[in-house]
N, C-alpha and C positions, 0 to 999 in steps of 0.2 A: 681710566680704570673701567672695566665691564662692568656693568648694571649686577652679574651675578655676584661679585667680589663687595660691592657697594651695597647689594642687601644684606649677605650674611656679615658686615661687619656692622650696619644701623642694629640686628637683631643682637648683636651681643654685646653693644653700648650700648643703646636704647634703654639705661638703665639708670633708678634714682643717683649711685657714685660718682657715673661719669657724669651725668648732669651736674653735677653737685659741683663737681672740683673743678670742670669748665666754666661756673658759675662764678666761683672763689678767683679761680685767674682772670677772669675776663674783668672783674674787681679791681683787681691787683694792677693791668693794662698787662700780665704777663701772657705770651704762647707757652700751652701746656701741651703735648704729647703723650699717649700710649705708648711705649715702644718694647722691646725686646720679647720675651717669651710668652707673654700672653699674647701679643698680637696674632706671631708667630702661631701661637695653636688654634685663634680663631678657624684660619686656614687648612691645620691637621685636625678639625675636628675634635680636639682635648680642651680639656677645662682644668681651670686652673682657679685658685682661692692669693695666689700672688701675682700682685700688678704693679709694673715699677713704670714710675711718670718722670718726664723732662720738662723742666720748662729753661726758656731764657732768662737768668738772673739765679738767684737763692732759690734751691730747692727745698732747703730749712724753713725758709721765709712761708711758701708755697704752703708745707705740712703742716705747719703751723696754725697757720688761718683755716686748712680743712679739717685739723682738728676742734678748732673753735664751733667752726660751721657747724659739725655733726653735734658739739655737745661734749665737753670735757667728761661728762658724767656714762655718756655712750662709747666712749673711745678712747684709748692711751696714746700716746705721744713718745716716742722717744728718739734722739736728737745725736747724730755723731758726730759732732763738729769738724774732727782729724778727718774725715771720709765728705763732710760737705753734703753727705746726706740724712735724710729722718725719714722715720717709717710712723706711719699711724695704724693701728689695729681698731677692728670698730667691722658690726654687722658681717663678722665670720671671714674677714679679707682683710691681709696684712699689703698695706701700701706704702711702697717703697719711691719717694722724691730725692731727688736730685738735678741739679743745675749742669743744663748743656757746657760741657768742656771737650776741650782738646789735653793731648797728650803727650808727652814727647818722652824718650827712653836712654837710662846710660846704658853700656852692653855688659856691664858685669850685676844687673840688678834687673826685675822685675816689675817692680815698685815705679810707677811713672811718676812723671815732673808734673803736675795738672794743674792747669789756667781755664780763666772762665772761656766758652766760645759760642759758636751757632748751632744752631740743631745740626749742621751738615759736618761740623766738625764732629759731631757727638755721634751722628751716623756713621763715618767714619770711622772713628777707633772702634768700632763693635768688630767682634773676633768675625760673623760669617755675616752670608746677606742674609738668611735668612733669621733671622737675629736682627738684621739692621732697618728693619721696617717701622714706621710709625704712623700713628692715628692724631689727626687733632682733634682738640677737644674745647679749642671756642668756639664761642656760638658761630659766630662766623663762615666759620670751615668743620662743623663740628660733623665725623666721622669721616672725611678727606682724609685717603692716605697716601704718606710720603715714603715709595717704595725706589731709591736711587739708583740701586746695586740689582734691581731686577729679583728680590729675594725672591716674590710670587712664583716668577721663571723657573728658579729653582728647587722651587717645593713640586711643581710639576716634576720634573726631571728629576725628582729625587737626588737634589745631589748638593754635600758640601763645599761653600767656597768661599774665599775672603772675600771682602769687598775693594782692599788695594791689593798693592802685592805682596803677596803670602811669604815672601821671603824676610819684607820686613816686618810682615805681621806676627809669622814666629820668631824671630829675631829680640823682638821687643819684648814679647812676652810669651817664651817656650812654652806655658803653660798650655796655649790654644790650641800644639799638636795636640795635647791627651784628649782635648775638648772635644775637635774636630772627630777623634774616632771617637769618641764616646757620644758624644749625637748621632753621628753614622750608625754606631751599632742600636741607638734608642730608637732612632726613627726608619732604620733599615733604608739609610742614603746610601749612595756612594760617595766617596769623595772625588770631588773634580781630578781630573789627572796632574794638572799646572801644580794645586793645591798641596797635592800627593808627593808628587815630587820636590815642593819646598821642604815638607816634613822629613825627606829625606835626607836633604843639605842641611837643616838646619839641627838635626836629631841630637848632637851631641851638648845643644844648648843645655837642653832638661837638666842636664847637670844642673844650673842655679836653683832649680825649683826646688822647694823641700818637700822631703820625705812625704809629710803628712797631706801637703797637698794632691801628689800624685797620688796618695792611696785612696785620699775620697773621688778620685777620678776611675783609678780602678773599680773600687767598689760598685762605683755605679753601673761600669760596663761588666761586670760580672753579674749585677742584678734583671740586666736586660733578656727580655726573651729569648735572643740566639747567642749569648756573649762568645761563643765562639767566633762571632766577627771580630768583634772588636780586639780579642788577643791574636787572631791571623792576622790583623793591620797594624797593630804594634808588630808581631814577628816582619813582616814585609815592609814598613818603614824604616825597621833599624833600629826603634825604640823600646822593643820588647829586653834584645840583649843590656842594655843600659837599663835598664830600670827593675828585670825580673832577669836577670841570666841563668838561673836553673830551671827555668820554663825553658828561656829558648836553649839551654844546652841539651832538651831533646827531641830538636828537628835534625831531620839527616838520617839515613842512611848507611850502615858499610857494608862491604860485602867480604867474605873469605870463601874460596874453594869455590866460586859462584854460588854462593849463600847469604842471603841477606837474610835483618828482620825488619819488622815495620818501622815505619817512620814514625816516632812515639811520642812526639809534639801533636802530628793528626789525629792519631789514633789519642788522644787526650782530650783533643777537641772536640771529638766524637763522643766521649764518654761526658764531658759537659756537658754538651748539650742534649745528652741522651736523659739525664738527670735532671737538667733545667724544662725538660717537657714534663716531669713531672713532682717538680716541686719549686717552692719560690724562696726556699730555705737557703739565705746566700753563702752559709758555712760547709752547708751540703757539697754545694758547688764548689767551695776554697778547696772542697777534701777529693772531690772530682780531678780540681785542678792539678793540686800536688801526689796523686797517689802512687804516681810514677815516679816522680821528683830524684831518686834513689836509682835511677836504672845509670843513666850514665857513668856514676862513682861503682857500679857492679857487673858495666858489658866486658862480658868472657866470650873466646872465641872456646869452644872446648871441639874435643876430633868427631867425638859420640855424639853427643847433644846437642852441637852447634852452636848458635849465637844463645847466651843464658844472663841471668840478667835475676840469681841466687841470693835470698835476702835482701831485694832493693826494697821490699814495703819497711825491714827495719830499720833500713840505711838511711828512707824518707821520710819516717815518724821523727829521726834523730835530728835530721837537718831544720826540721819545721820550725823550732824555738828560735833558733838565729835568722832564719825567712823573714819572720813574722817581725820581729826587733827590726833590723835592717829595714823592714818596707812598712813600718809604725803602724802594723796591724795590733788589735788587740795583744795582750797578753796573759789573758784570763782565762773563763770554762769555752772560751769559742776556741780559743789558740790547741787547749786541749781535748776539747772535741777532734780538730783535724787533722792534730797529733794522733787520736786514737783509733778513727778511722784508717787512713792511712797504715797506722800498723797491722792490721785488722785485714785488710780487705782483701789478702789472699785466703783467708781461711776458710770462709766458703767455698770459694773456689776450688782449693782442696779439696773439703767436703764431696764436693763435687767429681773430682775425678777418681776419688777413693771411698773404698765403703761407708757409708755413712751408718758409725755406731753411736751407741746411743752415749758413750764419752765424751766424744768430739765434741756432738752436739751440746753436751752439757756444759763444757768447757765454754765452748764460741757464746749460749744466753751469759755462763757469769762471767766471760769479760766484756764480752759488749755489754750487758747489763740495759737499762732503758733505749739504747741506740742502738739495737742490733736491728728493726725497722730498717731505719735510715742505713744500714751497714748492708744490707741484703740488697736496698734499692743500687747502693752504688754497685755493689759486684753485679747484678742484674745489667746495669750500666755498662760494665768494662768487656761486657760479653760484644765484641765489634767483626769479630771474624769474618773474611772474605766467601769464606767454606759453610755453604748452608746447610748442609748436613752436621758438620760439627757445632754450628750453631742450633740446630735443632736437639743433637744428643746435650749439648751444655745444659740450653733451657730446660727441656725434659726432665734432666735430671736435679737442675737448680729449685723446680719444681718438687719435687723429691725433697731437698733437701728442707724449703722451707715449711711442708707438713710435717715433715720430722721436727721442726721446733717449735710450732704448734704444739705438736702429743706431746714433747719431753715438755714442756713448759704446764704444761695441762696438768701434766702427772706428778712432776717433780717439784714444780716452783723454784728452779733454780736462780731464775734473773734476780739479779742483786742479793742472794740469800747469804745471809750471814749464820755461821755453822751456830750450833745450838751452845757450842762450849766458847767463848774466847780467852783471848791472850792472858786477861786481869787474871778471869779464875784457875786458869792452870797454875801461874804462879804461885796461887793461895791453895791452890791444892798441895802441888809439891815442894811449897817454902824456896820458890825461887825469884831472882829479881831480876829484872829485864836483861835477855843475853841469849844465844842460839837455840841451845835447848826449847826452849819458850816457843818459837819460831817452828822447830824442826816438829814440835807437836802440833802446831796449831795446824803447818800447810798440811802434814800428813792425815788430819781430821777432813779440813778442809779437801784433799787429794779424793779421798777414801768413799766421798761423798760423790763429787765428781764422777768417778770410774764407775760407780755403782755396788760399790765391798760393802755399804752400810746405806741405812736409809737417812735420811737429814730430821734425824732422831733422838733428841736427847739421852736416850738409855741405851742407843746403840753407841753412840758417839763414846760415852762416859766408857761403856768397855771397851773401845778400839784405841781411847788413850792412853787408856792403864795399859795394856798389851803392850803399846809405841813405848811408852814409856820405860816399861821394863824393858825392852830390847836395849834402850841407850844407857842403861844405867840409875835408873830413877825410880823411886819409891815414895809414893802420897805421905804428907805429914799432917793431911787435914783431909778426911772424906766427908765434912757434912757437907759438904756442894752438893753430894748424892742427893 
């Protein structure tokens, strides 16, 4: 190992913990190791507050005593016997022990067979090499590290790779594809080509994997600085159509009459990560992801207009509930946030290419309501055009559109405004009990305010009622609401 590699890792053990638990093993007669992602980040530069240790024997046993060590009064303890490991918390760092084992796999399960073994066996089953690095920590050998698989190698070279053969590494446990690209896209690797190509023999495994697992897989490569990699490497593995197929049902191209449109899996990519440079909001980006979602269920070839693609934001709002089910994302105010987005995000657009009156605009603050922000950035976003002229008239006028909601907002207070009359008291005005009527005055209150016929006015409101009212047949049986 180089003298460089050898100081910067004394400098980031050279510290009272690792002393401490090398002290507790060297006790014990146990070999104790540093291994997996902290090691790993010494090397990237990143810090981390989670450090997971190996030793030969009981890794129980191990946490045990270095909870002792530290002081049961400084530190907690807790013990998973089924997993063979315990984690101690203590001075702002949660440490993760466990006993070097080997692995072995049936093919219809995930879940391995696990017997105690050696460090090498333990180095072995680790999903990449970079990952399968360790430090020791007796006095002995204390900050020696055991790099088998050449991980250092390939943190140079930026790139992912097993440390056996990746064919049985995903095989045993398909979980590792999603892994592998989702480090890829965390750390901006590439993955090895060997590597590449096992995830693509073995894609159809992920089938075993459940739901929930692959979605905190996703999540993470959606929260990554360019997640556009990482869903271009599920689309080119094969992994994307199994696990998200309304994403990958829009790559590709057709053409009619030599007419194409773009290819709207890219052009999504594009709009992610146009959004992900400027916010860290990962729901933002789910609404990035799917705002298309809806085109494929509405490509029209038409003779005028060409390739059209008519109502897909409604078509995509609709689909999002059974997305989000299916791929055990939330099903709360995040699911419909990107629900509403989604439905939302041509109307600026619109805006945009047609007059902007001062209605529209009223209309687009009360549904977007506190997210019309976030709703401007992503259409801001989806502006991807080849054509820098037309990109230029877009923005231009996008510009436009957004001081206009500035002043209407300034002037009107539309966002979130609740008209001055509701539903309860029309009833009690005109002795009625919930049913159209009720409805048919309230929107038209509501409408009247919008277009700009009345001001969001209690005494304007109260006569535009009466007026509605009488038109459908109705006559107050109580006016002290007045």
């Amino acid at each position: 190992m180089c003298s460089t590699h050898q100081e910067k890792i004394l400098r980031h053990i050279d510290k009272p913990i690792f002393h401490l638990v090398g002290q507790v093993a060297d006790s014990m007669q146990r070999p104790c190791y540093v291994v997996g992602g902290y090691v790993r980040d010494i090397f990237l530069n990143r810090t981390s507050n989670d450090i997971d240790f190996v030793t030969v024997g009981s890794g129980i046993e191990v946490a045990k005593a270095v909870a002792d060590k530290i002081g049961r009064k400084n530190s907690s303890l807790a013990v998973f016997k089924t997993y063979g490991t315990a984690q101690v918390k203590a001075f702002g760092l949660e440490l993760e022990f466990v006993g070097a084992r080997r692995e072995s796999y049936r093919h219809d399960s995930r879940n391995p067979i696990v017997e105690n073994g050696t460090l090498q066996d333990d180095q072995q089953r680790r999903d990449f090499t970079v990952n399968a690095m360790a430090i020791s920590l007796n006095a002995d050998y204390f900050g020696e590290l055991l790099d088998p698989f050449d991980g250092i190698g390939d943190m140079k070279q930026r790139i992912i790779r097993t440390p056996l053969n990746p064919d049985i590494t995903f095989s045993d446990d398909p979980l590792r594809m999603m892994r592998a690209v989702r480090f890829a896209t965390q750390l901006n690797f590439d993955i090895f080509p060997d590597t590449f190509q096992a995830i693509k023999r073995n894609a159809q495994r992920i089938n075993i994997i459940t739901r929930e697992r692959i979605a905190d897989e996703l999540m993470k490569i959606v929260r990554a600085p360019h997640p556009s990699r990482g869903l271009i490497m599920l689309h080119d593995c094969g992994l994307l159509k199994l696990i998200f197929p309304e994403l990958e049902a829009l790559s590709g191209v057709d053409y009619s009459h030599g007419r194409s449109h773009k290819d709207n899996f890219l052009h999504t990519m594009q709009v992610l990560d146009n959004v992900a440079q400027q916010t860290d909001n990962e729901w933002l980006r789910w609404a990035a992801i799917m705002h298309d979602i809806g085109k494929p269920a509405t490509k029209r070839w038409d003779e005028q207009q060409g390739w059209t693609f008519h109502n897909h934001n409604f078509v995509g709002e609709k689909m999002i509930p059974k997305i989000f089910s299916r791929m055990r994302l939330p099903l709360n105010e995040h699911m419909k946030y990107v629900k509403k987005l989604v439905g939302l995000h041509m109307r600026p657009i619109a805006l945009v290419e047609d007059e902007v009156t001062d209605s529209a605009v009223r209309r687009l603050l009360f549904d977007a309501g506190d997210d019309i922000d976030d709703l401007m950035l992503l259409c801001n976003a989806d502006i991807t055009s080849k054509n820098e002229e037309k990109v230029k008239r877009f923005r231009d006028n996008f510009l436009l559109v957004k001081q206009k909601l500035i002043d209407i907002e300034e002037k009107d207070r539309v966002r979130n405004f609740q008209p001055p009359i509701d539903g309860q008291e029309i009833m009690e005005i005109f002795g009625l009990q919930p049913s159209r009527p009720v409805g048919i005055i309230k929107d038209a209150i509501k409408d009247a305010i919008l277009d700009g016929t009345i001001q969001n006015d209690r005494e304007q409101a109260y006569a535009f009622m009466l007026n509605k009212a009488q038109e459908i047949g109705l006559s107050p049986v109580n006016r002290d609401s007045k």
